[in-house]
N, C-alpha and C positions, 0 to 999 in steps of 0.2 A: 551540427549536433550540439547538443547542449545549449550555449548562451544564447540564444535567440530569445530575441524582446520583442514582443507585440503590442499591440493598442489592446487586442481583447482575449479572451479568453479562445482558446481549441476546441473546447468540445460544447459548444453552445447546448445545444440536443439533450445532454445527458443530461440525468438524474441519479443515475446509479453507477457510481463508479466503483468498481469490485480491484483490489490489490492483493496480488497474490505474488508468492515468489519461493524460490528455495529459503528454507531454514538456514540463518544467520546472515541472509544479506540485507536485515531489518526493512521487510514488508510492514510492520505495526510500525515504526517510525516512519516509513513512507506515509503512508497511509492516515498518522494523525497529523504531518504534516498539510498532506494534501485535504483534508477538512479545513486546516485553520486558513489554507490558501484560499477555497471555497468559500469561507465567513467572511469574505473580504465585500464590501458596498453594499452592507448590509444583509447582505443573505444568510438564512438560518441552516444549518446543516445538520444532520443526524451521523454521527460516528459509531458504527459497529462491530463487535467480536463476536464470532461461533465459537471457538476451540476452548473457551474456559478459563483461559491463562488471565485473567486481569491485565494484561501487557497494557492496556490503555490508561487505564487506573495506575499501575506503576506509572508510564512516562510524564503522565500529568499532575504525580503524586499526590493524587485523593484519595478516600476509601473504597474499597473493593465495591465497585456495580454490581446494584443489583437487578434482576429483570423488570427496568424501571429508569424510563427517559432523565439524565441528570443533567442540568448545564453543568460543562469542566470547565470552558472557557471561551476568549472572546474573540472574534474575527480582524484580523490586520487593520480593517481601517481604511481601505486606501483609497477609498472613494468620497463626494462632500458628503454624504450622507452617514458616515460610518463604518464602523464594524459590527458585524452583523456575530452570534451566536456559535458554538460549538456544542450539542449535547451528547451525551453517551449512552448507550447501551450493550450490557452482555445478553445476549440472545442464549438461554440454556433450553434443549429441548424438551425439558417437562415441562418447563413454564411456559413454553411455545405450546405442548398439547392440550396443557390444561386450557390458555385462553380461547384454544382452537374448539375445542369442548363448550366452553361456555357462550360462544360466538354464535356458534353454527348449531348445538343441538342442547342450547339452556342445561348444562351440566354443571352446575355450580359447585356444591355441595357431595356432589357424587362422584365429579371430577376427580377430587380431592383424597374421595374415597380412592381411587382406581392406584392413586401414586400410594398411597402407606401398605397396600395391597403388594408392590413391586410391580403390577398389570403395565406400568410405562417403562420401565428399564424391563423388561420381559418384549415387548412388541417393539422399542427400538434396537435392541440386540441381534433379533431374530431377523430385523427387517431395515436394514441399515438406511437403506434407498427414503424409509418414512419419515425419517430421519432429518434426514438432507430437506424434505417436503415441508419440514414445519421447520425448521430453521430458514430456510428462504422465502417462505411463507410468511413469516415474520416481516420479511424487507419489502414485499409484493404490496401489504397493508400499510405499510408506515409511506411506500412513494405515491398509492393512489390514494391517504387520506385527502378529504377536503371539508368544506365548511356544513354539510355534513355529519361528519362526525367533530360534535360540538365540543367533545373534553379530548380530542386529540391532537396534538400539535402540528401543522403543517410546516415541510422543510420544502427548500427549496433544492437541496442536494444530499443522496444521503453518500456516503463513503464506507465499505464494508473490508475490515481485515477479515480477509478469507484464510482458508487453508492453505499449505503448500503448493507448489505447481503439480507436484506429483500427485494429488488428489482432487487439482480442482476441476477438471472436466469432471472427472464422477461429479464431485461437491453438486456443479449447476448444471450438469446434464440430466438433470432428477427423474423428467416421464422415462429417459430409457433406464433409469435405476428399477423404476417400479416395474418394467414391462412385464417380469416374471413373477409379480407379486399382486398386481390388481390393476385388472382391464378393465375397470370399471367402477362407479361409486364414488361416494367424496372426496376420499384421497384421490385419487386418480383423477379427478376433476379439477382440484384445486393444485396438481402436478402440471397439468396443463394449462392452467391460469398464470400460474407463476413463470412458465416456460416461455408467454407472450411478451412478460416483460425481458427475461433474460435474454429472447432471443432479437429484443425490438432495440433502434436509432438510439433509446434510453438509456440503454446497458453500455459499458464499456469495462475491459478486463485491464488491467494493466497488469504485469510482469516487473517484476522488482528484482533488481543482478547487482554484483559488483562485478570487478574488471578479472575476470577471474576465469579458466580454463572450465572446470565443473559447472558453476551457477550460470556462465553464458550458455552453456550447452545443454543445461537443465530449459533453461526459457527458450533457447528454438522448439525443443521436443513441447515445451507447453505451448506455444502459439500453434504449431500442427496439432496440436489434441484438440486445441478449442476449434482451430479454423474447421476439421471432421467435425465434430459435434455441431456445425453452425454459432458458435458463439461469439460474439461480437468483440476482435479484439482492437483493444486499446494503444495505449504506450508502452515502451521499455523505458523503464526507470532507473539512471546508473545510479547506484549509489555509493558513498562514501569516496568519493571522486579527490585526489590527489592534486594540489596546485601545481602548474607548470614551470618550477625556479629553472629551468633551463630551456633556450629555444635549441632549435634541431641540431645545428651547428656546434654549438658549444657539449650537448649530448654525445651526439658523434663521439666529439674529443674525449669525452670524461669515460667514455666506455673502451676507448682505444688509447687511454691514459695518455694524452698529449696536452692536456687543459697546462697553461705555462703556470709554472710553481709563482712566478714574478708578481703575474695576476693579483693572485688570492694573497699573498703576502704584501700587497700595497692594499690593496683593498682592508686585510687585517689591521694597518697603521691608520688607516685612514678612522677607523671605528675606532682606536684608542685601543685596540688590541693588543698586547703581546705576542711578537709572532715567533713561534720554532717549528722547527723541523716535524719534531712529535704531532703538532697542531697542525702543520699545514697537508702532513702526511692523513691523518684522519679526516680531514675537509676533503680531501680529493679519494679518498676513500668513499666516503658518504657520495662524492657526487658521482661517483661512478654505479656504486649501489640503486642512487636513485636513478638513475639515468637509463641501467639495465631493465628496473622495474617497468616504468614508462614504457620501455621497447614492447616490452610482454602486453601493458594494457593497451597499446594503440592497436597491437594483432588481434585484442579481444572485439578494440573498437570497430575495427576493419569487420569483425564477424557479427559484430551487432548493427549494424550501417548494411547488412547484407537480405538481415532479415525483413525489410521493406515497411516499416511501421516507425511512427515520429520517434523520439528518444528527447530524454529529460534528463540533467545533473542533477544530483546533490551532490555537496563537498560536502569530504570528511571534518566532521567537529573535533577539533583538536580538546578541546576542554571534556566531549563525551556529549551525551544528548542529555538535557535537561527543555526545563519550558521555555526558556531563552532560546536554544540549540532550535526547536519544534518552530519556532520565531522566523528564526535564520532561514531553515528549511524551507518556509512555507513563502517565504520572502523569496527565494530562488526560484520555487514555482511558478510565481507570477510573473516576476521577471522574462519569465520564457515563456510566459503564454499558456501554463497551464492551466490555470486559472484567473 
């Protein structure tokens, strides 16, 4: 689990990797990571948000996206050919109906009309499920552009910050959203469109956790929602993952306070330290602390290792995540074969 290094990437297939996770275990930092891992031997990527937050725009610190492809940044590099692209997008569902409007039934102008009216926060309110249609709708057009459609960019992988785990089966389970709202007609056509790709070898969900009692048991309950729904899942994603300063042995000790005071108070000399009592008392303090911690995340380990799907580190950034940090991340990635 975790450090495993490959020659190539895991998920050859895909095109669509969707990251989802409990609230606060940083799915949008998975997730722009896992772009900039993707932009790696030249590949172009598309990076996406539904929920509004600008979170991608904050971690890459640009100005707020608008409903409008940006380059934010550039691919690792790690191949002779380069690094290949990151662009962004916030997906908002007016701008998703309007294009959908002007796509499908030449509404240009009258489209337009329909949003000052309130007619689009009115019919996505009432109809939550149409919702979800034209925001994944959105993702459906951008992975089967081609050469084609002459003024649109083709990616070779898009990555989409979803919603939480507790709403992403609704989120891409979208024709059974509609079921009770329209059996029939364009919506209901292009629900079903979109549903080939979510539910096809293309799609992969990933699950985003930290080591943690709640957010592990929030991602089992979400890999049963999706595997019911038939949706294609992915990886579990640990994050913000803890270095290992002690092996098992030495743990043991620091939790059963046996670690020898001698130890650490030569080792303190040895660094030019000043060693007392106070000092070597709060060292073995700390490592008993950490060492407790540890015990808690390997039982979480043990329950993520249970649920029968690959798993991925990140380590915690000590410094906090910046574009450097987004670097580090996506560098971890690859290293294991994520991409």
């Amino acid at each position: 689990m975790g450090a495993r290094s490959r020659n190539g990437a895991d998920w050859p297939g895909v095109r669509l990797h969707v990251v989802t996770g409990k609230g606060g275990t940083g799915k949008t930092t998975a997730a722009a990571s896992l772009a900039l891992a993707l932009a790696s031997n030249a590949k172009h990527v598309l990076l996406c948000e539904v929920e509004e937050r600008q979170g991608i725009a904050q971690l890459f610190d640009v100005p707020p996206l608008p409903y409008e492809e940006r380059r934010i940044a550039s691919g690792l590099g790690t191949g002779s050919t380069g690094g290949g692209s990151v662009h962004a997008l916030a997906i908002d569902v007016e701008s998703a109906l309007l294009e959908y409007l002007a796509m499908y039934y030449r509404l240009g102008r009258a489209g337009r009309a329909l949003e000052r009216f309130g007619v689009i926060d009115f019919a996505t309110t009432i109809a939550p499920g149409v919702r979800d249609v034209l925001l994944t709708g959105k993702l459906y057009e951008a992975a089967h552009r081609n050469r084609r459609h002459k003024k649109a960019r083709e990616y070779d992988a898009i990555v989409l910050d979803a919603p939480p785990t507790g709403r992403i089966g609704q989120f891409l389970n979208v024709n059974s959203e509609l079921a009770g709202l329209a059996k029939a007609g364009p919506v209901r056509k292009q629900a079903d469109t979109v549903m080939t790709l979510l539910r096809s070898k293309q799609t992969a969900v990933h699950l985003v956790t930290v080591l943690e009692d709640m957010p592990v048991q929030e991602t089992a309950d979400g890999i049963e929602q999706l595997r019911a729904a038939r949706l294609p899942v992915g990886a579990v994603i640990v994050n913000r993952v803890r270095p290992h300063a002690l092996d098992e042995e030495a743990r043991d000790k620091a939790i059963a306070g046996d670690l020898p005071r001698e130890l650490i108070e030569r080792g303190l000399a040895a660094a030019g330290v000043r060693s007392t009592r106070t000092l070597v008392d709060a060292l073995l303090d700390e490592a008993r602390e950490h060492s407790e911690r540890r015990e808690l995340e390997d039982e979480q380990r043990r329950h993520i290792n249970d649920l029968g799907v690959p798993t991925y580190e990140l380590p915690r950034l000590s410094g906090g995540v910046d574009l450097g940090g987004l670097y580090e991340l996506a560098a971890a990635f690859c290293e294991q074969g994520m991409a």
